[in-house]
N, CA and C of each residue as an Amber inpcrd file, in Angstrom:
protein
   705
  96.4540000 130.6850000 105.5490000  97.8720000 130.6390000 105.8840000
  98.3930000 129.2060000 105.8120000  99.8570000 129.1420000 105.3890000
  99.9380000 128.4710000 105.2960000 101.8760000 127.9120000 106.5580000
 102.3140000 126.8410000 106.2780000 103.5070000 126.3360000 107.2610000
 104.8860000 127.7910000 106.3120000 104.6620000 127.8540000 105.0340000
 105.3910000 128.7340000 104.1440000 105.1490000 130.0270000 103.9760000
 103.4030000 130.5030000 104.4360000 103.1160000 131.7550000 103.8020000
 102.1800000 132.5260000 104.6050000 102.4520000 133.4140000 105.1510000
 101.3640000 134.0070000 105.7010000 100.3270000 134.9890000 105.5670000
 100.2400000 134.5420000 103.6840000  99.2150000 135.5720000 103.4860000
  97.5410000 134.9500000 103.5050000  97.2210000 135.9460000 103.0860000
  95.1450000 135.6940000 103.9420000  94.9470000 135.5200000 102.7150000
  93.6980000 135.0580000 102.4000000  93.0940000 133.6630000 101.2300000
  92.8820000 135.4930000 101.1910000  92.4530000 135.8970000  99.4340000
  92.1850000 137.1090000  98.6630000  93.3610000 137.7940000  98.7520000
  94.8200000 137.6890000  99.1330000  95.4070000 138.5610000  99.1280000
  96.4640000 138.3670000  98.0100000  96.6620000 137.2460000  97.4440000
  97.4310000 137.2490000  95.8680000  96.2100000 137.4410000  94.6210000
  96.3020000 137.8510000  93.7730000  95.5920000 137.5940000  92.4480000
  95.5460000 136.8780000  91.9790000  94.9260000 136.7280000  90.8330000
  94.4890000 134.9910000  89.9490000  95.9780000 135.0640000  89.2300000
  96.2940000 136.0310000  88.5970000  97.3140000 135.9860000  87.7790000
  99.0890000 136.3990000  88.7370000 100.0990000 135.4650000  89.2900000
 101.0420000 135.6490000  90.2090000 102.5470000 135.1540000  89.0730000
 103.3870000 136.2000000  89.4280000 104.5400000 135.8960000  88.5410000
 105.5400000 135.1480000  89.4090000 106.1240000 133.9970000  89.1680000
 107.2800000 133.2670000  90.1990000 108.6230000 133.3140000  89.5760000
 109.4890000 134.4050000  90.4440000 110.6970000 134.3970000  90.2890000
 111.4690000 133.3650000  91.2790000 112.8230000 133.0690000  90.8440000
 113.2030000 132.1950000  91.9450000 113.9140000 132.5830000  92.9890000
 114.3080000 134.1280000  92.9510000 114.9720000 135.1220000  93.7140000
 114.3570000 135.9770000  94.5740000 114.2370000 135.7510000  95.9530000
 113.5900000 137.3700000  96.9290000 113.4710000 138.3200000  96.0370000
 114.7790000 138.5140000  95.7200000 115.6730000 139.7290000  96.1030000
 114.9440000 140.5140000  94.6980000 114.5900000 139.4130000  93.7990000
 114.3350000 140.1210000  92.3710000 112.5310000 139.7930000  92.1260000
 111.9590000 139.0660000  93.1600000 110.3710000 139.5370000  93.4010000
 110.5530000 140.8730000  94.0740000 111.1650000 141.1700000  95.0250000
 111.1180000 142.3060000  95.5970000 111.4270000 143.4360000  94.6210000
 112.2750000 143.3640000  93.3150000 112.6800000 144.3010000  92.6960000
 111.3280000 143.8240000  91.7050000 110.3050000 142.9830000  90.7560000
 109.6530000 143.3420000  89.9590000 108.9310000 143.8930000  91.1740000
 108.7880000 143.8640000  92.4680000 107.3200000 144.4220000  92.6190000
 107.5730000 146.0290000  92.8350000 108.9770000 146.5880000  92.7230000
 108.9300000 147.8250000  93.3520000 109.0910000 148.1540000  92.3750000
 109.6050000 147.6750000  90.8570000 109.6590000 148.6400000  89.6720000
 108.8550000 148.4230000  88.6650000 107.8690000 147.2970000  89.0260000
 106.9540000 147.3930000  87.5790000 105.2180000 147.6880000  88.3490000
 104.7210000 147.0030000  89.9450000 103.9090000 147.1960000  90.0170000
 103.3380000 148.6870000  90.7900000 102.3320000 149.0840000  90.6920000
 101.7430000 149.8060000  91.5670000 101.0620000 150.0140000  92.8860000
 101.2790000 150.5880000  93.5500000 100.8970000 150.1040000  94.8970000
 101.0660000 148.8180000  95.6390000 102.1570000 148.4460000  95.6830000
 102.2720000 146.8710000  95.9500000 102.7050000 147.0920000  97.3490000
 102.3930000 145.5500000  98.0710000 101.9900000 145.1990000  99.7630000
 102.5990000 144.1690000  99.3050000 103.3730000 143.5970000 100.5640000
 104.0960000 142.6370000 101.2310000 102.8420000 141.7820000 101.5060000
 102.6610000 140.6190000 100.4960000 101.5840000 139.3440000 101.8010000
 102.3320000 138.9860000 102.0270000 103.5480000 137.9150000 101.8820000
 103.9650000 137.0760000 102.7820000 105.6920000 137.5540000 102.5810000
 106.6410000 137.2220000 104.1940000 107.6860000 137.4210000 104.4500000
 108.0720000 135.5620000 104.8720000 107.6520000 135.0260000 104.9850000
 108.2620000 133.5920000 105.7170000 109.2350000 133.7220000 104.9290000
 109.9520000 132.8050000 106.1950000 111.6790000 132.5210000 105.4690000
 112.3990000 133.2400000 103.9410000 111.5270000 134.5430000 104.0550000
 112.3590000 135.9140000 103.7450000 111.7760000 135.2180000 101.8120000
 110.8820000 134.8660000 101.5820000 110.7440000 133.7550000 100.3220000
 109.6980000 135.0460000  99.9690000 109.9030000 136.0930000  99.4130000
 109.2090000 137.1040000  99.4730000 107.4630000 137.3680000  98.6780000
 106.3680000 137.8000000  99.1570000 105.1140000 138.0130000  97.7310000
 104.6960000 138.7410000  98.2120000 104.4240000 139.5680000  96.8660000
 103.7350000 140.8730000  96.6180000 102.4050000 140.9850000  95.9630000
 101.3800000 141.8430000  96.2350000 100.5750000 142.0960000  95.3230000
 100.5610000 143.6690000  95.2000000 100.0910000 143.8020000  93.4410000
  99.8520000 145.6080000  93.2890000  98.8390000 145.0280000  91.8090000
  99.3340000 145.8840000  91.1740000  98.7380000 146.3610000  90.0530000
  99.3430000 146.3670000  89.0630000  99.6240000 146.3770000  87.9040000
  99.9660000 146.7800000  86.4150000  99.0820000 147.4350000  85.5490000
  99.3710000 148.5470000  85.2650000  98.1920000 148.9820000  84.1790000
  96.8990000 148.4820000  84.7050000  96.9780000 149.2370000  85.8680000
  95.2250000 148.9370000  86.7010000  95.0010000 147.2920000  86.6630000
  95.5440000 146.3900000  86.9600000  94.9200000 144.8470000  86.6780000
  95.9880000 144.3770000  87.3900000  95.1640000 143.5320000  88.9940000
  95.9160000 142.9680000  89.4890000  96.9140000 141.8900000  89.4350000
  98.0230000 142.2760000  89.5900000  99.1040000 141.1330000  89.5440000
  99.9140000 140.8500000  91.0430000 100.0250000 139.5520000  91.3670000
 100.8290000 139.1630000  92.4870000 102.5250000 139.0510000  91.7040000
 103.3100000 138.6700000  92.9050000 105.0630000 138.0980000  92.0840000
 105.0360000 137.6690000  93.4760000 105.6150000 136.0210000  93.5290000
 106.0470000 135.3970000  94.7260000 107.5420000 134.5180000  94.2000000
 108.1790000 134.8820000  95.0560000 109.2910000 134.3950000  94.9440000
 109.1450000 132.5730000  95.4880000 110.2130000 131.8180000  94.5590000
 110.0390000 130.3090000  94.9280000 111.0120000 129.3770000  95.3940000
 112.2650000 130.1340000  95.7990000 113.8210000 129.5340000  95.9750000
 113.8400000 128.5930000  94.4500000 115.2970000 127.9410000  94.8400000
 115.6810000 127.5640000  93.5700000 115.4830000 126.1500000  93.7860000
 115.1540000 125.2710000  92.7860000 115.1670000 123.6720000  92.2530000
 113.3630000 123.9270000  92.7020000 113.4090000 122.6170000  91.9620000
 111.7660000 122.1490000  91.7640000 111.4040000 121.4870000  93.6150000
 111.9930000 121.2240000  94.2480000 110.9710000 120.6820000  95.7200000
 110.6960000 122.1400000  96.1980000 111.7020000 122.9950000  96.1310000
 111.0010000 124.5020000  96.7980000 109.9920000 125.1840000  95.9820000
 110.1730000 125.0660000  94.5290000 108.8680000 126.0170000  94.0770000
 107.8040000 124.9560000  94.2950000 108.0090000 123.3600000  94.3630000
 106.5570000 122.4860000  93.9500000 105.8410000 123.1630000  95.3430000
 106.3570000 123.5750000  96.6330000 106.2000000 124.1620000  97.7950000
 104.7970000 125.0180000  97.4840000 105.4680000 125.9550000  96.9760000
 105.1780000 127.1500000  96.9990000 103.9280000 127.5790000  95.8900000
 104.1380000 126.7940000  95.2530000 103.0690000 126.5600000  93.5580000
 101.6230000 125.6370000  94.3450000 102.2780000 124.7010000  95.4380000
 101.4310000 123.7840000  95.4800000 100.4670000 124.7020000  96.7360000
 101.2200000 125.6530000  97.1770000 100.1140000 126.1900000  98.1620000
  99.2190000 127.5130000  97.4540000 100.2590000 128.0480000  96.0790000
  99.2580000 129.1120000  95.6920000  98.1500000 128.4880000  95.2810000
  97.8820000 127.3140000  94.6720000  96.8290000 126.5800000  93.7550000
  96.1140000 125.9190000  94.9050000  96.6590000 125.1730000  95.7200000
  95.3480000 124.6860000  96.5230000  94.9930000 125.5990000  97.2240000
  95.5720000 126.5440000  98.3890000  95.1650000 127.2020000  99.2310000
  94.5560000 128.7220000  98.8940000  95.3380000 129.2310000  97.9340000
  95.0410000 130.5220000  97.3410000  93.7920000 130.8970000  96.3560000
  93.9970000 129.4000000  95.4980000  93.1600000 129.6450000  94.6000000
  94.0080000 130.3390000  93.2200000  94.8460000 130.3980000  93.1610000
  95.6180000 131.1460000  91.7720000  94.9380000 130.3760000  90.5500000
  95.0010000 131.3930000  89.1920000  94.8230000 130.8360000  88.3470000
  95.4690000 130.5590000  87.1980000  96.1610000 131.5770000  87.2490000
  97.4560000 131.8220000  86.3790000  99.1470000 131.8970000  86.7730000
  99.9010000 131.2320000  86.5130000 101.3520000 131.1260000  87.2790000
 102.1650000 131.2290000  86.0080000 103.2560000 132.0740000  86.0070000
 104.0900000 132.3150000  85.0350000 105.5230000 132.8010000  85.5470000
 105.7260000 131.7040000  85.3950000 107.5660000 131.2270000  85.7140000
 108.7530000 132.4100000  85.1150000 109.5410000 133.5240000  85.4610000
 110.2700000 134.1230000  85.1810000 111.9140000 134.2390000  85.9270000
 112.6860000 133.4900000  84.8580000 113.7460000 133.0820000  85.3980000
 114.7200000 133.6360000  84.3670000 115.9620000 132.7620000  84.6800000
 116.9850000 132.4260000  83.3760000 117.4540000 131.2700000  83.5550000
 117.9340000 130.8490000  82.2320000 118.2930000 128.9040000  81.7580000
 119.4850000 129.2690000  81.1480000 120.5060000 127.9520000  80.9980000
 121.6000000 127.8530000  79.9180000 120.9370000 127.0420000  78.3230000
 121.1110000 127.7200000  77.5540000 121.2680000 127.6800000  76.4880000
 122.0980000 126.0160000  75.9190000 121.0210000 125.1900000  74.8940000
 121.7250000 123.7550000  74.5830000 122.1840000 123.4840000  73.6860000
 122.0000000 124.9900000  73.0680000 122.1060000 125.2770000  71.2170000
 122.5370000 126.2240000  70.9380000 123.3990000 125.9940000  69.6470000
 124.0670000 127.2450000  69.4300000 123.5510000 128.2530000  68.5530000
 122.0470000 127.7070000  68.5330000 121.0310000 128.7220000  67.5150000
 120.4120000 129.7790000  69.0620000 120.6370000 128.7640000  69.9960000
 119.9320000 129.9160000  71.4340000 121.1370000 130.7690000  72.2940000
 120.7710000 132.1940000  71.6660000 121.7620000 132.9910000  72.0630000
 121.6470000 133.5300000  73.6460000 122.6520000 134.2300000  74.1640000
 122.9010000 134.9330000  75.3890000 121.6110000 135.9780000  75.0990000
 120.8330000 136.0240000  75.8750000 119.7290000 137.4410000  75.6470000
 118.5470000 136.9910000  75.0680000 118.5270000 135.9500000  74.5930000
 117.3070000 135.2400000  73.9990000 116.3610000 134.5240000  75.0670000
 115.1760000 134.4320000  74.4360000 114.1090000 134.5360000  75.2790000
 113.4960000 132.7260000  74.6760000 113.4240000 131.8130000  75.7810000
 112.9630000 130.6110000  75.5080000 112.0160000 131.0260000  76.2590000
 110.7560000 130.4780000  75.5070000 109.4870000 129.4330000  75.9460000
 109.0800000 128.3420000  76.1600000 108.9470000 127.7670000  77.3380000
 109.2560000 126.3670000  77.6960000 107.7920000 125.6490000  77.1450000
 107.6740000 125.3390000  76.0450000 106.7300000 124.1530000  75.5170000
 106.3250000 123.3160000  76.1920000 107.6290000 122.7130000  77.1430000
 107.3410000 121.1790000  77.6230000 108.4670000 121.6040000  78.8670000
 108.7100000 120.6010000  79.5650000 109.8110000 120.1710000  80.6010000
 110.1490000 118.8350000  80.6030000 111.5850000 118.5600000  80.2610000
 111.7660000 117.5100000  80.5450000 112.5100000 117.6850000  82.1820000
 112.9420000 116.1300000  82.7530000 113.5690000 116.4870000  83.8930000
 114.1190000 114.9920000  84.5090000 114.9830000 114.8670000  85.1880000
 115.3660000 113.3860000  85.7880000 115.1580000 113.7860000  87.0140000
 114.3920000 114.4790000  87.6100000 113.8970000 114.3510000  88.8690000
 113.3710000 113.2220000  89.4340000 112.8190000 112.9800000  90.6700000
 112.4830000 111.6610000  91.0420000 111.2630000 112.3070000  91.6310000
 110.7530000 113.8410000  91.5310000 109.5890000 114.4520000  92.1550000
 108.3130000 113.6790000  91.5810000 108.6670000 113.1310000  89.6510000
 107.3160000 112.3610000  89.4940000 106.6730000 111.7180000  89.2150000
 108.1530000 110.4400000  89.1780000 108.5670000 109.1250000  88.9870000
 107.5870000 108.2150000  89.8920000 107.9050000 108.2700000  90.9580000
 106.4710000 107.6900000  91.9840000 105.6880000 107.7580000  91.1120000
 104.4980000 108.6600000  91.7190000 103.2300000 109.0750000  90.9510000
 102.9380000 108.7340000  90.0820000 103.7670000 108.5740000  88.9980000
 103.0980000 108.2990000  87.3730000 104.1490000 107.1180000  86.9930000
 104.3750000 106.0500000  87.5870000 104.8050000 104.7590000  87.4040000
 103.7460000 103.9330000  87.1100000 104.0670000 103.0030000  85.8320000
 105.2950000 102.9750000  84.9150000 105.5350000 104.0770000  83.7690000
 104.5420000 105.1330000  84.0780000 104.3440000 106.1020000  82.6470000
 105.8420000 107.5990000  83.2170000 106.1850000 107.7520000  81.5510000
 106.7060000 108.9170000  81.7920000 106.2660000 110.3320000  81.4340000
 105.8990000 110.7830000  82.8850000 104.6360000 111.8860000  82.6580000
 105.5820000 113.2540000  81.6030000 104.2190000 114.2710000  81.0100000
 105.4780000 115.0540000  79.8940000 104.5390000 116.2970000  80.2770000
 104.7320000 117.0560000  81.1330000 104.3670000 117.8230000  82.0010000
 104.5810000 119.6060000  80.2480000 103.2450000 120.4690000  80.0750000
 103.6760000 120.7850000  79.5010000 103.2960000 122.7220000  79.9200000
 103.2520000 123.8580000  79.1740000 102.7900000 125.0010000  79.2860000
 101.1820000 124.9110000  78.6860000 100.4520000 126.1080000  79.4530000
  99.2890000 126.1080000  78.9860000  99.3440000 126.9900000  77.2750000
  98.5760000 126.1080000  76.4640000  98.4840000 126.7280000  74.9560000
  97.8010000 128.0020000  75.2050000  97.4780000 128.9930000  76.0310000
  96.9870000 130.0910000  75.8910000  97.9030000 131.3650000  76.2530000
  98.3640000 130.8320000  76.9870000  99.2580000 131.5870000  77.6330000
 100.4640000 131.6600000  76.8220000 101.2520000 130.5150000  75.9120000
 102.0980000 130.5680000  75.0930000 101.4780000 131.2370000  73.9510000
 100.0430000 131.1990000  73.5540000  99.9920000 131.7050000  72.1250000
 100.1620000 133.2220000  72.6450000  99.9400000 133.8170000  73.8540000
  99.7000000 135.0900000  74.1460000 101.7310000 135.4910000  74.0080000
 102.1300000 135.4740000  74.7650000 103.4780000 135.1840000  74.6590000
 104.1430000 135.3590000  73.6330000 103.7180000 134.4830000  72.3960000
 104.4900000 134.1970000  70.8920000 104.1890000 135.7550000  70.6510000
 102.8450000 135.8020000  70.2920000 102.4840000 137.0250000  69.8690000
 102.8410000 138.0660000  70.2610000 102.9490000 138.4010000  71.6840000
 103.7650000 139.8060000  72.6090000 105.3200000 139.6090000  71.8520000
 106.2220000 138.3630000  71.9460000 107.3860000 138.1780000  71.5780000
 107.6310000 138.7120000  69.6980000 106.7320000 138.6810000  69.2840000
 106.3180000 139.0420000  67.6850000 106.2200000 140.3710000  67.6300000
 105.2010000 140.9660000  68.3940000 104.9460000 142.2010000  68.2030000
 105.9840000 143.1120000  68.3970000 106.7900000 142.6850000  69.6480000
 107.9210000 143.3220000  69.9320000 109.1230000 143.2060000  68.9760000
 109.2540000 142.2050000  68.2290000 110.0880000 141.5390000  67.9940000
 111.3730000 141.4830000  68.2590000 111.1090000 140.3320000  69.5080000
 111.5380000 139.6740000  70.4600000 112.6750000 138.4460000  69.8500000
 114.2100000 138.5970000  70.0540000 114.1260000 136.9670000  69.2900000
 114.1860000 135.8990000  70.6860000 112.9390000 134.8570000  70.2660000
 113.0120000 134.3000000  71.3640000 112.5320000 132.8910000  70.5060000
 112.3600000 131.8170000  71.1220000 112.4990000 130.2880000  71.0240000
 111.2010000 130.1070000  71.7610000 110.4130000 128.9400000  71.2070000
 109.5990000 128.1560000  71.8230000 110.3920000 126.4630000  71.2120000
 110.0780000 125.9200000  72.7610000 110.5140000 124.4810000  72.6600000
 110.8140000 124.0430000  73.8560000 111.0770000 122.5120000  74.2300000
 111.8250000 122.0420000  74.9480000 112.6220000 122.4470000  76.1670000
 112.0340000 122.6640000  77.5600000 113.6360000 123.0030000  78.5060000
 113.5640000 121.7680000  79.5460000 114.2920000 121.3250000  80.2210000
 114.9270000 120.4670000  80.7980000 115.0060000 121.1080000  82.5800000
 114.7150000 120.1650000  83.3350000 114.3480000 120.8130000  84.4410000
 115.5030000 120.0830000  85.4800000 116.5230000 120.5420000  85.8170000
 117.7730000 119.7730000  86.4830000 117.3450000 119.9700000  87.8790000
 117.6660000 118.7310000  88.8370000 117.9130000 119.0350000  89.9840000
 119.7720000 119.1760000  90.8100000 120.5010000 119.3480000  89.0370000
 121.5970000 119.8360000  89.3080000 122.1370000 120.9950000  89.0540000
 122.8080000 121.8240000  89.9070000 123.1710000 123.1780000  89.3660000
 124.9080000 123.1410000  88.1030000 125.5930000 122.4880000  89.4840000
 126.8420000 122.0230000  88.5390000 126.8010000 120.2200000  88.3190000
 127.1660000 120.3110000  87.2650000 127.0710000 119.3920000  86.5600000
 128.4410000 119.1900000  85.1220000 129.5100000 118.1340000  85.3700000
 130.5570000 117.5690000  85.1540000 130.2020000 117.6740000  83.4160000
 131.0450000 118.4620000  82.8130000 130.6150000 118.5780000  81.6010000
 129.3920000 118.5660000  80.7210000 129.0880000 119.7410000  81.2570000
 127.8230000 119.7000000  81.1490000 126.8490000 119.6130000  79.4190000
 128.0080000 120.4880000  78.5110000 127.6810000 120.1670000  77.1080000
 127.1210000 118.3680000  76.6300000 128.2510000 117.5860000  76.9900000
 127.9910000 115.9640000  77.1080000 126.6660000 115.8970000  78.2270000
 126.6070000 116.3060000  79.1210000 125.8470000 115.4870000  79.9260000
 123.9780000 116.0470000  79.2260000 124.1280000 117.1430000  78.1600000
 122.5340000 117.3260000  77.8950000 122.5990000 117.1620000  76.4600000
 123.3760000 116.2320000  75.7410000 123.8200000 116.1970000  74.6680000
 122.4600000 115.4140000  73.8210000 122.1150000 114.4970000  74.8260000
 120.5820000 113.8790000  73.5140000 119.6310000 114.4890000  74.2180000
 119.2370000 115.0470000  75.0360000 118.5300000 116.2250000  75.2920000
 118.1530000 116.9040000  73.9970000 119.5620000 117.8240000  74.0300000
 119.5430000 118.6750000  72.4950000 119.6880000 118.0740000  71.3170000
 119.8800000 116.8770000  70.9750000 119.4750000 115.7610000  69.7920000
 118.3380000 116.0740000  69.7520000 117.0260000 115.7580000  70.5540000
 115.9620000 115.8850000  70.7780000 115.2490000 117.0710000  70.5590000
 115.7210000 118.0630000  70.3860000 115.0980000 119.7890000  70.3120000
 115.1490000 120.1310000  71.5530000 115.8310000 119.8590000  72.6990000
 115.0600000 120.4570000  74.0160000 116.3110000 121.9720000  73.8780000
 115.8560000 123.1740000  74.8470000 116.6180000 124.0740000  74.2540000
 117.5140000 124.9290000  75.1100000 117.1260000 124.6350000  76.3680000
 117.7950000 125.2850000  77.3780000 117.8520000 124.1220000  78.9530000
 118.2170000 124.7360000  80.1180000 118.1140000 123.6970000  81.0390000
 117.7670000 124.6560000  82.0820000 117.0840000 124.7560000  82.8880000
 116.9210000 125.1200000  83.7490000 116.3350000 124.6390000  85.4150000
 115.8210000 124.9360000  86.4870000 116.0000000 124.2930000  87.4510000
 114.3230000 124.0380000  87.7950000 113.1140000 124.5810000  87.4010000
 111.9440000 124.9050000  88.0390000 110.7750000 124.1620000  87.0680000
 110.6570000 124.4140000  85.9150000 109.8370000 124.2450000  85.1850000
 108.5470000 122.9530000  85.3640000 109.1160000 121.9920000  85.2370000
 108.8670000 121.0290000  84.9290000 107.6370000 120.8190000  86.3800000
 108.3730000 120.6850000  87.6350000 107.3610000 120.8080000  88.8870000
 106.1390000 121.8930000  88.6230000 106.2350000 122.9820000  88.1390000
 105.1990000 123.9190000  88.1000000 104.4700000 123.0520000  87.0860000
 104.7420000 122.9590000  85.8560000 103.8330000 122.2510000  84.6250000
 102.7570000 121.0200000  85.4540000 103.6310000 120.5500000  86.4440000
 102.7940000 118.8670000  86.5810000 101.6770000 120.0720000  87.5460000
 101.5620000 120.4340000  88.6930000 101.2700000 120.9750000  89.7430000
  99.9450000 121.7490000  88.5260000 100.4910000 122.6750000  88.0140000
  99.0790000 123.5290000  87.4280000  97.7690000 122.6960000  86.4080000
  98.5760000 121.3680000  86.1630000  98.0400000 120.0550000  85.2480000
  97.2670000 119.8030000  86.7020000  97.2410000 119.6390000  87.6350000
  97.0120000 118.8470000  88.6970000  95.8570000 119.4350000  89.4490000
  96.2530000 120.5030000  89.1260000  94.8250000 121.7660000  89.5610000
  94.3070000 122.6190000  89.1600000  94.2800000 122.4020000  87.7770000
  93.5100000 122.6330000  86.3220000  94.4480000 124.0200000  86.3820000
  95.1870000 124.3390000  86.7060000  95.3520000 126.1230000  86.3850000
  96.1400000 126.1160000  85.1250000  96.5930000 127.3590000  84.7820000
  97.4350000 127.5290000  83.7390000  99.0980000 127.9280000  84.0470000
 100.2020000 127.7280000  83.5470000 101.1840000 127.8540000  83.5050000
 101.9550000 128.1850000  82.5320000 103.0730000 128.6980000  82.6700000
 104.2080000 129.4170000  81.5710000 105.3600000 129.4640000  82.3920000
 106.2400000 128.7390000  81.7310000 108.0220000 129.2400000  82.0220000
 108.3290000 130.0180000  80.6270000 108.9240000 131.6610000  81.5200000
 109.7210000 132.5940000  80.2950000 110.7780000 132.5250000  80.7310000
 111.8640000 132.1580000  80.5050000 113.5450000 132.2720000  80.5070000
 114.4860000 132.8110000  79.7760000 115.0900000 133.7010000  80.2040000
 116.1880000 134.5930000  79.6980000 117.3750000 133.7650000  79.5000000
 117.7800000 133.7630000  78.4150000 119.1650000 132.5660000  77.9960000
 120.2420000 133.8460000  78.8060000 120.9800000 133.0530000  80.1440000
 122.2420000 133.9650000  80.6190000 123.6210000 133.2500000  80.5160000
 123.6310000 132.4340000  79.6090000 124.7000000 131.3290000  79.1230000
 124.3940000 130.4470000  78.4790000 125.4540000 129.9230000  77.5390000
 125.4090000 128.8290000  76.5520000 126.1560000 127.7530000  77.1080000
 125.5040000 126.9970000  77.6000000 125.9990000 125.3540000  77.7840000
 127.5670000 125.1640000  76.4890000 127.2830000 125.1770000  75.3200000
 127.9050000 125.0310000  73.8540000 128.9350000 125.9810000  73.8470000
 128.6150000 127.1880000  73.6960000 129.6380000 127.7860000  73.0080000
 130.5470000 128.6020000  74.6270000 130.2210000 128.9310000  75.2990000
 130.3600000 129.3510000  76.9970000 130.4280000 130.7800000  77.1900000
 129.3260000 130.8510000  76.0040000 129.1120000 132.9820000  75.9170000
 128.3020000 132.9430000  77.1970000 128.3380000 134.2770000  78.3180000
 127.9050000 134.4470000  79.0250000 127.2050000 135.7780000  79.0980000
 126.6940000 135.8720000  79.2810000 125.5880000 137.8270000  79.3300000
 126.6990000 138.3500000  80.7130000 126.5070000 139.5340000  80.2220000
 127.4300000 140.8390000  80.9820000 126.2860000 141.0900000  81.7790000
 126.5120000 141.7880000  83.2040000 125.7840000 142.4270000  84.3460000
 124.5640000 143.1730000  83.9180000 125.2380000 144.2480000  82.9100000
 124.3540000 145.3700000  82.1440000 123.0290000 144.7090000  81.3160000
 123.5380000 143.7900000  80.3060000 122.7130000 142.9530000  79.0090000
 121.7220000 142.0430000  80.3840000 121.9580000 141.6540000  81.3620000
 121.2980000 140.8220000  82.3320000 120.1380000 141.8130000  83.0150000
 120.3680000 143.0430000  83.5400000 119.3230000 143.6060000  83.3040000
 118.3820000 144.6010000  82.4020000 119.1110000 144.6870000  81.3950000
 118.4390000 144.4950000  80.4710000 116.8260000 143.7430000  79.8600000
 117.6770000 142.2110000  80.0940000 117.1940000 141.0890000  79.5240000
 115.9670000 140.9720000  80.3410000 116.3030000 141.1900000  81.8540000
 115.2760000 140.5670000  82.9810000 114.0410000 141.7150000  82.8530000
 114.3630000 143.0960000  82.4730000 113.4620000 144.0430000  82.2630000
 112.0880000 143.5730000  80.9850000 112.6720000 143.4300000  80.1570000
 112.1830000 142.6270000  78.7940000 111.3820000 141.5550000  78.9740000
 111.7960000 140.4220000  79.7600000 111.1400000 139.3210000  80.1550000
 110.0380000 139.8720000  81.1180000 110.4280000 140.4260000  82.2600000
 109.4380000 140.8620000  82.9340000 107.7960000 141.5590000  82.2140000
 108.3350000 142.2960000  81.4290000 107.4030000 143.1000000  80.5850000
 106.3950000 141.9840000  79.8900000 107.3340000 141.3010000  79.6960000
 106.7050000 140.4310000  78.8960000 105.2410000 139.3690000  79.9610000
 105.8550000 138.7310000  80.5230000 104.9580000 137.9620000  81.9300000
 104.0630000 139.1280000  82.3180000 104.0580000 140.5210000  82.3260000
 102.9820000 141.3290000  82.7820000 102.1630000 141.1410000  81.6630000
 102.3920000 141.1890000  80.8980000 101.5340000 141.1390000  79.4700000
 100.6330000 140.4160000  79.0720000 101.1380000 139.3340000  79.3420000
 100.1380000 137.4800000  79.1940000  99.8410000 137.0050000  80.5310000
 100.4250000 137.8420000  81.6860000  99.7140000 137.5620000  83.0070000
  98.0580000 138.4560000  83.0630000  97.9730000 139.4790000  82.4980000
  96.6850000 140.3990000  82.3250000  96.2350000 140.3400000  81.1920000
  96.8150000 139.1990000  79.9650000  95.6940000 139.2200000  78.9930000
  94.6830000 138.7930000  78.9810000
């Protein structure tokens, strides 16, 4: 147990999916897993374990920005023992090749956080996804055919942000492809304790053009993604 979690060491699986929403760990665990149990309720930050296609899977929810999931990541890996963590969210879109409904794979994280500036002074650490877990991924995204992006996302510790097209503008000079709030803390954290990691993100807006996904296409999208993280979480 932990100051965040009160579940008992064996009670998540090696392989745990992190949404950044209760409300929508609570919904993958009641519509995709089997037999799933409540381990931990603290500060309502919800985790589940069940099953998928007979093969255990956890989903722990991580609140939003990188100091609450580094929280929550940092206690599944030291205290739990996890081995596998796979980030399921949604990002804005930096490109107008990355559509509303499209599926990024976060390659890398960039981020102007100050979470890891300390630590790795004077170097700028480049925190990235595990290559196994993305090749598993590409391939599920293929088979399905999925249109989705591998590359670059950007890890803000801002939600709004003052023109925001300008403000990620050499970002996306750069290839990076979406922005989102989590990534980047999980990448350093699973680097840190040998585990493996994956951010999958559902594009639910374009920074660029200011297309936004409808209610319906949103769950949709989150169904799809989900499917997907069960997939390369039990391969």
């Amino acid at each position: 147990m932990t100051p965040h979690n009160e579940a008992k060491k064996g009670d998540y699986a090696d392989a745990v999916l992190l949404p950044g929403d209760p409300l929508r760990a609570k919904w993958i665990a009641e519509t995709f897993l089997d037999d799933a149990k409540l381990v931990n309720g603290v500060r309502n930050c919800l985790g589940y374990t069940g099953t998928w296609h007979d093969n255990p899977v956890s989903v722990q929810a991580t609140g939003m920005g990188q100091p609450s999931t580094a929280i929550y990541v940092h206690e599944l890996l030291e205290t739990y023992g996890v081995k596998k963590l796979i980030r399921v969210g949604t990002c804005g879109g930096l490109s107008t090749s990355v559509k509303v409904r499209d599926i990024v794979l976060g390659l890398s994280a960039s981020t102007e956080s100050a979470v890891n500036g300390a630590k790795f002074a004077p170097y700028t650490y480049a925190p990235a996804a595990d290559f196994e877990l993305m090749r598993s991924a590409v391939k599920y995204a293929e088979a399905q055919m999925l249109q989705h992006h591998v590359g670059g996302l950007v890890s803000s510790d801002t939600f709004y942000v003052d023109d925001p097209a300008n403000a990620y503008a050499t970002l996306a000079q750069y290839g990076v492809l979406a922005v989102e709030m989590e990534a980047s803390a999980l990448y350093t954290l699973a680097a840190r304790f040998k585990a493996r990691a994956l951010a999958i993100c559902t594009v639910s807006d374009c920074l660029i053009t200011g297309q936004e996904i409808n209610a319906d296409d949103r769950q949709s999208s989150l169904n799809t993604m989900v499917e997907m993280a069960l997939s390369v979480a039990v391969r």
